[in-house]
C-alpha positions as CSV (number, residue, x, y, z in Angstrom):
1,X,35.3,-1.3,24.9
2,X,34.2,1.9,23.0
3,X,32.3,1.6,19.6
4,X,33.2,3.2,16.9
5,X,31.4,5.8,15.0
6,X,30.9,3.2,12.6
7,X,29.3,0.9,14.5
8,X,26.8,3.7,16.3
9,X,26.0,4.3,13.3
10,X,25.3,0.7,12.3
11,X,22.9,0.3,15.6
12,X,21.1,3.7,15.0
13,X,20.0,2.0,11.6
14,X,19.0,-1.5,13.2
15,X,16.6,0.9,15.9
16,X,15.1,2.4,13.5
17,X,14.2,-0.8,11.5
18,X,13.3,-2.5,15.0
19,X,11.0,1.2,15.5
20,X,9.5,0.8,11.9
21,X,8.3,-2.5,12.2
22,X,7.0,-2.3,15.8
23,X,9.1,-3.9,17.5
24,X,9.2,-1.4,20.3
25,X,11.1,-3.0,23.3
26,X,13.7,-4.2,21.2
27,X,14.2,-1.0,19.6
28,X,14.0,0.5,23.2
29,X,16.9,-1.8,24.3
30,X,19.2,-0.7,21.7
31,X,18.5,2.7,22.1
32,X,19.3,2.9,25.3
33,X,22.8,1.0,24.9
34,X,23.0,3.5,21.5
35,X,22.8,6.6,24.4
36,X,25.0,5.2,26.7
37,X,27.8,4.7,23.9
38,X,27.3,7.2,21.6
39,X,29.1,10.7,22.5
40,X,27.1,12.8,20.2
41,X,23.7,11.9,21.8
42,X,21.7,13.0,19.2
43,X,18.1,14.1,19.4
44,X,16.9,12.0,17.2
45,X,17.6,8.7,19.5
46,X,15.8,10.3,22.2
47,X,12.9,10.9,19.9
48,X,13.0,7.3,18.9
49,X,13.7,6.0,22.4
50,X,10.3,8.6,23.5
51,X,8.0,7.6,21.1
52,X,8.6,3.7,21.5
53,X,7.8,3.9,25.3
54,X,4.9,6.0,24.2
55,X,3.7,3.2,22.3
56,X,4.5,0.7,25.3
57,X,3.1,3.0,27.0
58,X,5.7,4.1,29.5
59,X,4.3,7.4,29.7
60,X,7.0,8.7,32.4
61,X,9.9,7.3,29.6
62,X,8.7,8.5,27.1
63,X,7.8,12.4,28.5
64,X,11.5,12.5,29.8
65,X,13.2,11.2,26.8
66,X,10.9,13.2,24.3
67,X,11.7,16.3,26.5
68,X,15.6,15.9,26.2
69,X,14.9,15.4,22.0
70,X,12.9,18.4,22.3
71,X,15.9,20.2,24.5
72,X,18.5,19.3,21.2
73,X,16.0,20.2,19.0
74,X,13.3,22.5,19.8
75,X,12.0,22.9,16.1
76,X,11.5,19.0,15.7
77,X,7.7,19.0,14.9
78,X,7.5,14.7,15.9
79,X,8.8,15.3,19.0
80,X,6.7,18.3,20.2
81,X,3.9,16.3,18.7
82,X,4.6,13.1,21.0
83,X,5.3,14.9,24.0
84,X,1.8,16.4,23.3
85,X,0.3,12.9,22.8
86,X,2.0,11.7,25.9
87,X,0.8,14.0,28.6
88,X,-2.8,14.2,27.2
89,X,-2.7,10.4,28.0
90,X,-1.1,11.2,31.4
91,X,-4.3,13.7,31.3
92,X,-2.1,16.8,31.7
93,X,-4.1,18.4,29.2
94,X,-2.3,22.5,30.0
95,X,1.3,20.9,29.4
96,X,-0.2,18.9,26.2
97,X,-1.3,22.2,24.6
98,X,1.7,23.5,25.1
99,X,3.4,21.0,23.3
100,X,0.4,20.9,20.5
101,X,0.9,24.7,20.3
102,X,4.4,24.4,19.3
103,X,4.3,21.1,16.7
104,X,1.6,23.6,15.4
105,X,3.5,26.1,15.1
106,X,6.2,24.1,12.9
107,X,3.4,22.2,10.8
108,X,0.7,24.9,10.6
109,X,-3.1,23.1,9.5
110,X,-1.9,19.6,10.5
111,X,-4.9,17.8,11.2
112,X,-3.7,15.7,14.1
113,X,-2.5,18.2,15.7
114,X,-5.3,20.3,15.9
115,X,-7.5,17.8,16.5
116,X,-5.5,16.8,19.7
117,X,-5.9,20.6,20.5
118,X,-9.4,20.7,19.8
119,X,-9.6,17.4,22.6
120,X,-7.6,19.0,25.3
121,X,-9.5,21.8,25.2
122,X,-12.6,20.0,25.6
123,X,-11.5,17.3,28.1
124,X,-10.6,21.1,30.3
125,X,-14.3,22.4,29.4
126,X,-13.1,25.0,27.0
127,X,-15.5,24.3,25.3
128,X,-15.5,27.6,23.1
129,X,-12.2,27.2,22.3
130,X,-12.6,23.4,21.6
131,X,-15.5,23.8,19.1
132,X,-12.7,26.8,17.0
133,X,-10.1,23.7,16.7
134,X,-12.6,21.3,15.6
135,X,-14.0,24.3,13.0
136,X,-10.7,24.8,11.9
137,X,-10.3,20.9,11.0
138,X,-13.7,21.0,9.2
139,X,-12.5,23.8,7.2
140,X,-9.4,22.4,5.5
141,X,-11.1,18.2,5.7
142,X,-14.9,18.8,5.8
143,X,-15.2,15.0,5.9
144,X,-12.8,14.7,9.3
145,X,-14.7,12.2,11.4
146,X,-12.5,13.0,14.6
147,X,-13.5,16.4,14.3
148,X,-17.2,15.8,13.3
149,X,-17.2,13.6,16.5
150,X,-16.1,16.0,18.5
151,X,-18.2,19.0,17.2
152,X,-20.9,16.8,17.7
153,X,-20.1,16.4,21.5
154,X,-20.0,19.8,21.9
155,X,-23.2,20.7,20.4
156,X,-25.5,18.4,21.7
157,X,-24.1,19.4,25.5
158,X,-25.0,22.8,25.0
159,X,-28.5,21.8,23.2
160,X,-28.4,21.9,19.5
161,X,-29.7,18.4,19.1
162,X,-30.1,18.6,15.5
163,X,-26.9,20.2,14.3
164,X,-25.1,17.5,16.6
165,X,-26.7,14.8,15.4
166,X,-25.8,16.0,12.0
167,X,-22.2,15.8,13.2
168,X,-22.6,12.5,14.6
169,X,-23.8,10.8,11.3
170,X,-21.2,12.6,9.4
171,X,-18.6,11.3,11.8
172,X,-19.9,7.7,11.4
173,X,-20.1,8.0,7.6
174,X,-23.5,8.4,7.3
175,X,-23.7,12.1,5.4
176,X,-21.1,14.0,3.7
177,X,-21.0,18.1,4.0
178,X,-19.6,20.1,1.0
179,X,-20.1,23.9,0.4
180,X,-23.6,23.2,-0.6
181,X,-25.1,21.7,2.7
182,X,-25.3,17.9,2.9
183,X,-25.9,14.8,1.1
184,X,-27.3,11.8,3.0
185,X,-24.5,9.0,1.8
């Protein structure tokens, strides 16, 4: 028996309350009867069936059904963003950038995302460009920790000790920068 519109629509709103309050395999259950009944097949289902096997982390799931949200809507910044997240898990960090490079493109100075950028580059030893995505987080959030940790990383393995170290207290907490230099916290 075919559901109405009605009750899609009625199920849609039940995954996304199962989604919001974690409840990840339920929400993947009903999403996956939602795409097989629902005609219309939007790209939002696929986003929300994606990102929940991303956090069960069902990396192959969640790549294919990220890619076919991101295939009905290429301008969706969440779902480029995922897709990103997923395959620099599945440590396909060329494909990830990709990904990054366009959620970036939709949400320019998003921290997350350029921090993710900034970690793929690393994790592929470009380190040059690496250390430019971290910068570019310190500039808008001089206080990111993610990006202070990773700075730090950087500069220690090419032998500025000091500056790293610097990095490595400010990303535990420990010091604050601000246009002035640094303040020991």
């Amino acid at each position: 028996m075919k559901n109405t519109n009605d009750e899609i629509i009625i199920k849609k709103k039940q995954a996304l309350f199962l989604f919001k309050n974690s409840s990840f395999n339920k929400a993947i259950d009903l999403l996956n009867q939602i795409i097989l009944e629902d005609e219309e097949k939007d790209s939002m289902s696929f986003f929300l069936l994606g990102t929940s096997y991303l956090y069960e982390r069902n990396l192959e799931m969640a790549e294919k059904n990220l890619k076919i949200s991101i295939e009905q809507n290429k301008n969706y910044y969440n779902s480029n963003h995922n897709l990103g997240v997923t395959l620099q898990l599945k440590e396909n960090f060329e494909e990830a950038l990709v990904s990054f490079k366009k959620a970036l493109e939709l949400k320019p100075k998003n921290l997350g995302t350029l921090n993710h950028i900034a970690e793929c580059h690393e994790r592929n030893k470009s380190f040059e460009d690496a250390k430019k995505y971290y910068n570019n987080v310190i500039e808008i959030d001089p206080n990111n920790k993610i990006a202070s940790k990773g700075l730090a990383r950087i500069l220690i393995k090419f032998g500025f000790h000091k500056q790293g170290l610097d990095y490595f207290q400010k990303s535990a907490g420990l010091i604050r920068f601000s246009k002035e230099g640094f303040k020991i916290i």
